[in-house]
N, C-alpha and C positions, 0 to 999 in steps of 0.2 A: 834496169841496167841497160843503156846502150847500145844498140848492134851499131859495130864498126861494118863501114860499105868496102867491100869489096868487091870491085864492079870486073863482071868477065862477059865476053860472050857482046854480042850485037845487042841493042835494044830492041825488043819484043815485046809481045804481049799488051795487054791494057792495062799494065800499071808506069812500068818504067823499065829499064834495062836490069834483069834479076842478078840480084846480089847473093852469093854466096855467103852464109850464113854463116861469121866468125866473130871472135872476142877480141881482133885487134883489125885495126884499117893499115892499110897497106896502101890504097891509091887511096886517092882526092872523088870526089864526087861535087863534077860540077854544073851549072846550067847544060855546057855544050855534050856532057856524057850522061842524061839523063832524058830520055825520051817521056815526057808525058801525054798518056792518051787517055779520052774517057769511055765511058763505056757503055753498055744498055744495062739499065740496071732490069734483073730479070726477077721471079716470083719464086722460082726454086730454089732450096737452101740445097747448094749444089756445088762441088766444083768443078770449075769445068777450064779448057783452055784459055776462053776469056776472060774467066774470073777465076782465080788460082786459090781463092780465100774460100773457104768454106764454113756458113754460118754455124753456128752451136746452136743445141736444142734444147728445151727448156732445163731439162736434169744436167744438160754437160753446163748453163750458166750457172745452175746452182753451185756448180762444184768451183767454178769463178767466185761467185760472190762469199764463199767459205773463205777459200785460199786469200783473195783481196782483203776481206776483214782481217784476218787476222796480220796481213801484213802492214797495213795500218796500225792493228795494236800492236805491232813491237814500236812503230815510228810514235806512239802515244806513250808508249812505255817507255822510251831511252829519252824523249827529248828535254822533261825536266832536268834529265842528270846530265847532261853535256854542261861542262863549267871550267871556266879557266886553268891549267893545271893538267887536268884529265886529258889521259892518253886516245889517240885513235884505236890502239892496240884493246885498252882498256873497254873502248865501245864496242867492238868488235867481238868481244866476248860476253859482255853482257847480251847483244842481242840475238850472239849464237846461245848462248845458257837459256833463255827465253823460248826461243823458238824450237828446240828439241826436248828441254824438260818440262814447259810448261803447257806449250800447245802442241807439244808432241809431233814436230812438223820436221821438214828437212829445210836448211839454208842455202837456195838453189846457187848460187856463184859459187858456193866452196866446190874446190875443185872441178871449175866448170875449163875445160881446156885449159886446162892448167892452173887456172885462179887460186890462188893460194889462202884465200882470208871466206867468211860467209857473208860479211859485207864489204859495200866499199862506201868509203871515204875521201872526200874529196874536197881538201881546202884552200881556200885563196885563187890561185893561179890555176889551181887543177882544176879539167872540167870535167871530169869521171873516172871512173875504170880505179879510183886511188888505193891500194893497200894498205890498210891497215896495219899500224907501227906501235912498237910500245918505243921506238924513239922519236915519235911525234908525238908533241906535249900541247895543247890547244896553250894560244895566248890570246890575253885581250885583245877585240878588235877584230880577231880571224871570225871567216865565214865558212860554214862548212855545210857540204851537203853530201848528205846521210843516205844510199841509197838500198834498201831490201827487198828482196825476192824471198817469197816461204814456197814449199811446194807442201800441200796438204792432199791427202787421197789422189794423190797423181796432176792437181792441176796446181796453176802457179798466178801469185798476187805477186806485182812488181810497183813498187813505190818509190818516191824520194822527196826527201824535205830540206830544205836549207836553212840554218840557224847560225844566229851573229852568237857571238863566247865574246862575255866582257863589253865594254863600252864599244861600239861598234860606229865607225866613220859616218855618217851622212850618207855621201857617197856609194857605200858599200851598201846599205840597208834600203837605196833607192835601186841599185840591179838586183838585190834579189822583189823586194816587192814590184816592179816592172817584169822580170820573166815571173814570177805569178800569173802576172796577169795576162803576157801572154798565152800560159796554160790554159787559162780560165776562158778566153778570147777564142780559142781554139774550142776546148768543148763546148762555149754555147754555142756551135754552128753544126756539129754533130747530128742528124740525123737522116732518115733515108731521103736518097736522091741527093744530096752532098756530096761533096767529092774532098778526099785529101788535100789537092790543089789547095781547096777552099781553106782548109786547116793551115799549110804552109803559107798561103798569103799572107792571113790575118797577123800569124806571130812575124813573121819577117814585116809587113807594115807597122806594127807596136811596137815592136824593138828598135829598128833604125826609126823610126820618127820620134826615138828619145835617146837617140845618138848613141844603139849598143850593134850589135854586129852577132849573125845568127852562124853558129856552127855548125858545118855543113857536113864535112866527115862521118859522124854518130847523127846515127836517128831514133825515132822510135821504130814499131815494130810488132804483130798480128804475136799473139800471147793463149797458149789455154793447156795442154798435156804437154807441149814443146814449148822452151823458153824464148827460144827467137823463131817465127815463124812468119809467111808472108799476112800482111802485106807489111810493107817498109814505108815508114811514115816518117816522110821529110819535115825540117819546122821552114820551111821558107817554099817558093814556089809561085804557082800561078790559078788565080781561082779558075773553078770550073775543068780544072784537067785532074786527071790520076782517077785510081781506084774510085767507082761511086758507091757509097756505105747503102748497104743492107741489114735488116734488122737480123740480130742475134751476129754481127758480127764482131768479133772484139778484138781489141791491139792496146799500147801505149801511146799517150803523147807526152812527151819529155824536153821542152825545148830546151835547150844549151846556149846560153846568152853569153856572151863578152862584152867587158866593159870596154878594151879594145876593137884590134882586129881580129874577125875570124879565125883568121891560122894556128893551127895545131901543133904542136909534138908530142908524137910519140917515144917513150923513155925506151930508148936502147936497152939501158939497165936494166928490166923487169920485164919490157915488151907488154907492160898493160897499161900505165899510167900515161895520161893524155895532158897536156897544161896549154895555156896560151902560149902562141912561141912568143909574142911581146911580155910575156913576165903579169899582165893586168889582170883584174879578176874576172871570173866566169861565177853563173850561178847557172840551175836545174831545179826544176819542179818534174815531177811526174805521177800522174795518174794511172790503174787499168780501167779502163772504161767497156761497157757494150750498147750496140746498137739497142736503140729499142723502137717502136714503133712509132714516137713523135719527138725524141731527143737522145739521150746517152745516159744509160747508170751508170754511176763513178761507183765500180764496187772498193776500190782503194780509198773511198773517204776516210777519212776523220772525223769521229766521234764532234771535237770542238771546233769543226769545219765548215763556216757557213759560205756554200757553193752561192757565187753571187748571179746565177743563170735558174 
């Protein structure tokens, strides 16, 4: 899921100017309000004022790769049944019913500052944050991207998949497999002495040099006992600046692609649903990943996932 940027306060620190931690964006987040620095990367799994992020230790990533698996098997479990006809409202409950009776887990966004649904759904024009509706009915041709958060024993798997319902455009089937692989672009670069920077390059370089446009607003975002936590992981940016990755450290990367322009709105109506303000489509992949010593575990894989890094 998301964190919307809500930027206050001067630019600080050795990641970027600190965002206050919320479920809807309020300002813009743009090159000129976004200070990036790098930093020493040090040996202590520590936090400290230069480095605000503090790595996990072997038993708190366990408790990562529990909660990530299983949040992948709901995205295993619902994705055959997403089919023309079939309600958002309708997925929405199958994958709350899942994740509290079957793996006995909580569906971290339900009533997360308000959130009202345990996932979100997000078709066509929307790029995240979408509420789930039993008067949204999928039709052929829609894209939708499915995104869950489980919390098991206290820590939290956040994922998201995007899938065409019905005969699906050309068009449409080429932004979502391009922001894939943005994703994909992004964790193979993943490991210690790397920098964020490096991650936001790559996808903002593969997206416009296939003529889609990176959403800047929502980022990813540092993930383990707390849902949204530091550090804030932009998808576009500058290599070799921002936070440099340490092993055991972990976060999302989620990029938010437009088939358009970048630019957002936010729904007045509900104060959670994001769409292109041009009306065109957006897709979303996202992973939880952790540092490891020579690259990244994706503990949110899939099962019928073959990581092409």
């Amino acid at each position: 899921m998301p964190l919307g940027l809500l930027l206050s306060g001067k630019p600080s620190g050795a990641l970027y100017t600190i965002a206050k931690v919320t479920g809807k964006a309020r300002h813009k987040c743009t090159p000129g309000s976004v200070t990036l620095r790098p930093i020493q990367l040090t040996s202590q799994s520590k936090s400290t004022p230069m480095n605000p992020v503090k790595p996990k230790t072997e038993s708190e990533l366990d408790g990562m790769r529990l909660a990530g698996r299983l949040a992948a098997e709901v995205l295993e479990m619902i994705a055959p049944q997403v089919v023309v006809g079939m309600t958002t409202g309708e997925i929405d409950r199958i994958c709350h019913d899942h994740i509290v009776n079957v793996q006995k887990a909580t569906p971290a966004p339900l009533n997360y500052k308000g959130f009202p649904k345990s996932i979100c759904t997000s078709v066509n024009e929307v790029i995240c944050h979408g509420i789930p509706s039993d008067s949204k009915k999928l039709r052929s041709g829609d894209i939708i991207n499915i995104d869950v958060t489980v919390i098991k024993d206290g820590w939290h798997g956040d994922t998201s998949i995007m899938l065409g319902v019905g005969d699906v455009a050309p068009h449409a089937d080429r932004l979502m497999r391009v922001t894939q692989e943005c994703l994909y672009r992004a964790l193979a670069l993943v490991k210690p002495g790397a920098t964020l920077g490096d991650l936001g390059a790559v996808i903002q370089q593969h997206a416009e040099g296939n003529y889609y446009s990176v959403v800047r607003e929502y980022c990813g975002h540092g993930i383990g006992q707390v849902f949204h936590e530091e550090p804030q992981v932009l998808h576009y940016g500058r290599a070799g600046t921002g936070l440099r990755l340490e092993p055991g450290m972990t976060f999302t990367v989620e990029p938010m692609i437009n088939a358009g322009k970048r630019y957002t709105k936010l729904s007045a109506r509900d104060g959670w649903t994001v769409t292109t303000r041009d009306g065109r489509l957006s897709a979303q992949w996202e992973h939880t990943i952790g540092v490891t010593q020579s690259g990244c575990e994706v503990f949110t894989r899939r099962l019928d996932e073959a990581l092409p890094f």
